[in-house]
C-alpha positions in Angstrom: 134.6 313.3 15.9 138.2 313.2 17.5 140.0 310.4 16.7 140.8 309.3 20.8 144.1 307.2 19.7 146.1 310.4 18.1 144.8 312.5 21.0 146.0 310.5 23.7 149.2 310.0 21.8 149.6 313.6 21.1 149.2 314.2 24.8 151.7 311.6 25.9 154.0 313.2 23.1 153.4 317.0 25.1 151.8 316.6 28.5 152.4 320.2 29.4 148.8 320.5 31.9 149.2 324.1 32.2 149.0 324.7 28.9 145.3 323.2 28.7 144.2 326.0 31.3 142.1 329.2 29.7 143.9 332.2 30.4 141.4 332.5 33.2 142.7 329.5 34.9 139.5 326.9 33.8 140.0 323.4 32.4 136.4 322.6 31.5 135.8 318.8 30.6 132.2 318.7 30.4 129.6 321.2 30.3 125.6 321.5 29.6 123.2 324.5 30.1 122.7 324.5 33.8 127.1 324.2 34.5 130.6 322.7 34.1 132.9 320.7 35.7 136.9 320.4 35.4 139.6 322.1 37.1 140.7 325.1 37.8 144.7 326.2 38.0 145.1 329.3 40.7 148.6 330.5 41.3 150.0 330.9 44.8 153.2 332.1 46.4 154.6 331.4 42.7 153.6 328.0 42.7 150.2 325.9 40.6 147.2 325.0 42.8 144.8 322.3 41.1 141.3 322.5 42.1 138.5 319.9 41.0 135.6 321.7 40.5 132.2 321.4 39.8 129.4 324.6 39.1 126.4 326.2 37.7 126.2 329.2 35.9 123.1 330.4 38.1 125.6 329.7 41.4 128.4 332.5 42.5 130.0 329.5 44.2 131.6 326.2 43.4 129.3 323.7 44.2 132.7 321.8 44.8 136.0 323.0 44.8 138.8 320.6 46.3 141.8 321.0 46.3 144.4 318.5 43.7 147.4 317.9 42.6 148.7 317.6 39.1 148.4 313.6 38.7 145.0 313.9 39.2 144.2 316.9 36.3 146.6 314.3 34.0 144.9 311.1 35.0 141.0 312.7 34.4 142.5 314.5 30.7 143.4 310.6 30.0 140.3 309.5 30.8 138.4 312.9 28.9 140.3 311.3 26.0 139.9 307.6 26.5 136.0 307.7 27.1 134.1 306.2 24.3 130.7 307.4 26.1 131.5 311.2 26.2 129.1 313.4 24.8 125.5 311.2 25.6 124.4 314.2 28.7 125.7 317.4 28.0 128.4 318.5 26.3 131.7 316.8 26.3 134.5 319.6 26.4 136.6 319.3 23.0 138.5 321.9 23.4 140.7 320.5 26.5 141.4 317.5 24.1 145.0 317.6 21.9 144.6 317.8 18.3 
């Protein structure tokens, strides 16, 4: 069980976003059998794109895909941290979490 007060002050302590992204560019904060949702970090013209996305694994498209910026990857890793209901449906990305 993470211990939500240390991760949320670890992240305040180092709020680098980018460095949450897989190399592949996916920020996964919840996931179950059928598909995930989270963010995905794309690189344009040198410069970060955010994406909120949501998927399935059967799909080869985003059932969603729209278009952020970084506030709203921070605010949604606070609340990933902060939610004391994570984990009843699904799984509740750990992984995105700071130690």
């Amino acid at each position: 069980m993470i211990d939500r007060e240390k991760a949320l002050e670890a992240w305040k302590e180092n709020p680098e976003v980018d460095d949450l992204f897989t190399d592949t560019g996916e920020l996964r904060l919840w996931e179950d059998p059928v598909g995930w949702n989270g963010y995905v970090r794309e690189v344009g013209h040198g410069e970060p794109r955010y994406y909120s996305v949501n998927t399935r694994f059967d799909e080869d498209e985003w059932i969603s895909k729209i278009r952020c910026g970084e506030r709203a990857v921070r605010d949604a890793v606070e609340k990933h941290i902060e939610d004391p209901k994570a984990g009843r449906a699904g799984r509740f990305v750990r992984r995105c979490s700071p130690p």
